[in-house]
N, C-alpha and C positions, 0 to 999 in steps of 0.2 A: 504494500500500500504506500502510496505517495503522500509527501506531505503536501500539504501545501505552502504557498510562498507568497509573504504579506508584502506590499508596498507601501506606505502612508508619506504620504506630503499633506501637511494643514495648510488650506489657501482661504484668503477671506480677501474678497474684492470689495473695494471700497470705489463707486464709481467717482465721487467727490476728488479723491488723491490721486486716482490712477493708478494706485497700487492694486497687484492681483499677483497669485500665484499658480498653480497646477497642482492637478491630483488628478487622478484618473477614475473614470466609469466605466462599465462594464452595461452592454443591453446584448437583448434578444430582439429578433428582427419581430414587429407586433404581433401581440399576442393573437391567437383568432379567440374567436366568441365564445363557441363552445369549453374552452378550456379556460376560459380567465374569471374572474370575479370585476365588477364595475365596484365603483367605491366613489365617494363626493368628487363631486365635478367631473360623472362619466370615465372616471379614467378604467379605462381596464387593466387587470395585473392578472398575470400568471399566476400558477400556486405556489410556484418555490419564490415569486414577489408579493403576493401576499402574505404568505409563512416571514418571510424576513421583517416586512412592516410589522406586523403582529409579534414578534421577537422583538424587534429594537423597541419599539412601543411599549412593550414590557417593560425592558432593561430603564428605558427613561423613566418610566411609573414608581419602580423599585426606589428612583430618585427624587423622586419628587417633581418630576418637570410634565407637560404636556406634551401628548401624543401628537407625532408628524401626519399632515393627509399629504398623501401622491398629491405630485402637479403635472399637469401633462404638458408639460414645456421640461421640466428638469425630467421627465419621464424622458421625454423625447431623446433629452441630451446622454440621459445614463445608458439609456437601449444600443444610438447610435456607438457610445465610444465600445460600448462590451462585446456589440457588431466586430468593430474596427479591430480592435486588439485578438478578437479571437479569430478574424482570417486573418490576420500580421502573426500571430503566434507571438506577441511581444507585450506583456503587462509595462506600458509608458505612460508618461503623463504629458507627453507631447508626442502627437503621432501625427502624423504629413501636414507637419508642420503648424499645428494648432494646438494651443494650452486649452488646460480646463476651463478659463475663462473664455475664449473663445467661441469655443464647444456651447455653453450657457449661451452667450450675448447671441450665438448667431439660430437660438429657437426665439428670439423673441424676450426672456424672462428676464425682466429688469430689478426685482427687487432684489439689497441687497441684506446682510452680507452674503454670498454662497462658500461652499467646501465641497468636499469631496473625499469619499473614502473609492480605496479600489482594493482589492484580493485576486492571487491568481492559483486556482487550484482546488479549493477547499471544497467537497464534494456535498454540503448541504447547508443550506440558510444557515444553521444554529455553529455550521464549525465558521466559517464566513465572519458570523457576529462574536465570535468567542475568538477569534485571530484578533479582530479590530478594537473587542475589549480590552485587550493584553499587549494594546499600545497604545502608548500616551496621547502620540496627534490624534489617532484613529478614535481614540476612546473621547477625547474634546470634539470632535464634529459628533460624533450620536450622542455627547448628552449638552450639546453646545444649546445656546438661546436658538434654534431654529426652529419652524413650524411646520415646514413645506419639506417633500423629498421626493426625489426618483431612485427609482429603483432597477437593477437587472441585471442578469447573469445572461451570458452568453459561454457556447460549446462550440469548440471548432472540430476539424474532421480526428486528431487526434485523443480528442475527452477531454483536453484541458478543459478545464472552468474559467471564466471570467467575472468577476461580481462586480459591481458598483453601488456605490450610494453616493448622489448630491446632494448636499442639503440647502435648503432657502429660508430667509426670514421672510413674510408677508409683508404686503404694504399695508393692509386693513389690518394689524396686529392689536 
């Protein structure tokens, strides 16, 4: 059995400063119907991205903080990079030539701060969040002030796994 192999960069874009960093997402190419669950604001998720929501939503609960809803802009952005990384075969936080902020700015999704966790390998929602818990950046973006998240794992033709989480603070907060 393989282990898997954690990456973490904390990035928190500040559109005001111009400051931004990278971290990497992970998606699956959309989900279909029959297989996902809808959740606020229509978004659809898969099962192994609804099991993740529902695990980190815990993990934050345990803390005292409020539960993330999917967004479907950071949805969009976490699917494509986990896409990306898993035909490249390469867990990056900058892949043809675009950062994590990038990735975000260009679905659309303005509010800030964002972050991002990324994983590569871990063969279930709960090892994923038990990688990201047992590091420090990783562990500040899931119990960071954020409200909003994307979610997604992507499998390329070898098994790897790919996982992502974006996280977003609301403008209506």
């Amino acid at each position: 059995m393989r282990r898997g192999k954690l990456a973490v960069m904390v990035v928190v874009f500040l559109a005001s400063s111009g400051a931004g960093g990278i971290v990497q997402a992970v998606w699956n190419d959309a989900p279909s119907v029959a297989a996902s669950r809808k959740t606020e604001g229509e978004v659809e998720l898969t099962p192994e991205e609804q099991e993740l929501l529902e695990l980190t939503n815990a993990e934050r609960r345990r803390w005292g903080l409020r539960p993330l809803r999917p967004h479907p802009l950071l949805m969009l952005a976490a699917r494509r990079h986990a896409a990306n990384m898993a035909r490249q075969g390469r867990l990056s936080h900058t892949l043809d030539g675009k950062t994590f902020v990038d990735r975000v700015v260009e679905t659309g999704y303005s509010a800030q701060p964002v972050s991002e966790n990324i994983a590569w390998n871990p063969a279930t929602p709960a090892t994923a969040l038990r990688c990201w818990l047992a590091s420090p950046g990783h562990r500040a973006n899931l119990l960071g002030a954020c409200d909003e998240v994307g979610l997604a794992v992507a499998t390329n033709e070898r098994g790897e796994r790919f996982w992502v989480q974006v996280f977003g603070l609301s403008v209506s907060r």
